[in-house]
N, C-alpha and C positions, 0 to 999 in steps of 0.2 A: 644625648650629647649636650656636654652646656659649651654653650659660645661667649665667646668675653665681645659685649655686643650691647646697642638698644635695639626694641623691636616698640615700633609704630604701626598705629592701624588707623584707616581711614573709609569710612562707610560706603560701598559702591554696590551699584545694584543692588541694595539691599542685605547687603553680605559685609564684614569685616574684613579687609584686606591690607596684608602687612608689609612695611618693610621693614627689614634688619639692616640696622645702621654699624657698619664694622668700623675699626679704625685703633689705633695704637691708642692707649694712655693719651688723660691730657689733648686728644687730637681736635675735640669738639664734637662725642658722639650725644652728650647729655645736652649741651646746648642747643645742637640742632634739635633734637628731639622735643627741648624745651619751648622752641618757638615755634617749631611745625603742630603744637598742643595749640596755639591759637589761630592757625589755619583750619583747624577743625579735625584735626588728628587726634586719637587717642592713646597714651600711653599704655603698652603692654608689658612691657620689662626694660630695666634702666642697667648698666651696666654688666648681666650675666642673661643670658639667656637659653633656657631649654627649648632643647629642638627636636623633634621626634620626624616621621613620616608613617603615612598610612594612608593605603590606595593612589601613590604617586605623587600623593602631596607633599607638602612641605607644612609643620604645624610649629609654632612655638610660644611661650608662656615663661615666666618669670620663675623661677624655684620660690617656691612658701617663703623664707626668709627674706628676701626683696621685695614680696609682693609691694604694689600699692608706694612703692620709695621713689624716687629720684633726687641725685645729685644733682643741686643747683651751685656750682663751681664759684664759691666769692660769697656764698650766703649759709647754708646748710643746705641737707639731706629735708626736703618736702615730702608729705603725704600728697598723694594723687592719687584717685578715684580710676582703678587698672581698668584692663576689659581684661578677661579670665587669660582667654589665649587667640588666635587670629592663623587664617592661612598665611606664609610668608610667599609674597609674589611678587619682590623685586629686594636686589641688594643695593645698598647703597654703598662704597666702600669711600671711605675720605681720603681726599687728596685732590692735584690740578686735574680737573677734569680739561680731554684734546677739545677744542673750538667745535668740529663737528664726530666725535666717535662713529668709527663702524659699532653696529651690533655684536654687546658683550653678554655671556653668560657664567659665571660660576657653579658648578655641582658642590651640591650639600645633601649628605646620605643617598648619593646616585640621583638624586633630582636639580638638572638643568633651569638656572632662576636666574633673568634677568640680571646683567650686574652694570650700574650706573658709578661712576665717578663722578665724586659731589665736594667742592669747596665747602665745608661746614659754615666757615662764618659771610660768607655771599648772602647779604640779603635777601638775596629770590629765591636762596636754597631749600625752604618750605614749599615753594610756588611750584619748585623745577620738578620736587617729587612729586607734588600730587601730577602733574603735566605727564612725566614718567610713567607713572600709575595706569593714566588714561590711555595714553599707546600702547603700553603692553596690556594689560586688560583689552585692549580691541582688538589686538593683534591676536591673544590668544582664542577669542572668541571664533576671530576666523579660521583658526585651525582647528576646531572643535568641526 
């Protein structure tokens, strides 16, 4: 399944772990993704994303013609140095995120994934997702 999407991954425990940045055209999914790359994120796919599952996971990666692309909105389309593909273990979906949200989830291919509402252009909005990352990465641990 391709998703009209960025997918970010950022290195925890040793592992690659993603989010997919959803959001309309134009809404700030490349931008965010663009500055969460200097928070220590890596880009996995920039405006389409494939998605697969296996063994209850959630997996996604770029299709071959995007590899390695990113729109940069105001300058060009950059080369960036991808990671192949990453677990996806939180959504980010753009828009006003409530003051304090109850716990959301979205299912993609019958798998239950964190789903975060995120202000794209909020400066902390790099900060909020790795923060996001760290609670649900903990929280899942304890459900294991």
């Amino acid at each position: 399944m391709i998703r009209h999407a960025g997918l970010i991954a950022r290195r925890m425990a040793g592992v690659w772990r993603g989010v997919l940045i959803e959001g309309p055209s134009g809404s700030g999914k490349s931008d965010l993704a663009f500055r969460a790359l200097a928070q220590g994120f890596r880009l996995v796919a920039d405006d389409r994303v494939l998605v697969w599952a296996s063994e209850g996971r959630l997996f996604g990666r770029a299709p071959d013609t995007l590899r390695g692309l990113m729109e940069v909105r105001g300058l060009d389309v950059v080369a960036v140095e991808p990671l192949p593909f990453c677990e996806i273990r939180l959504v980010a979906r753009l828009g006003a995120p409530e003051r304090i949200p109850d716990p959301a989830t979205t299912t993609i291919l019958g798998i239950a994934i964190p789903l975060l509402a995120v202000d794209p252009f909020e400066t902390s909005a790099p900060a909020k997702l790795s923060r996001a990352m760290e609670a649900f990465d903990a929280a899942h641990k304890r459900r294991i």
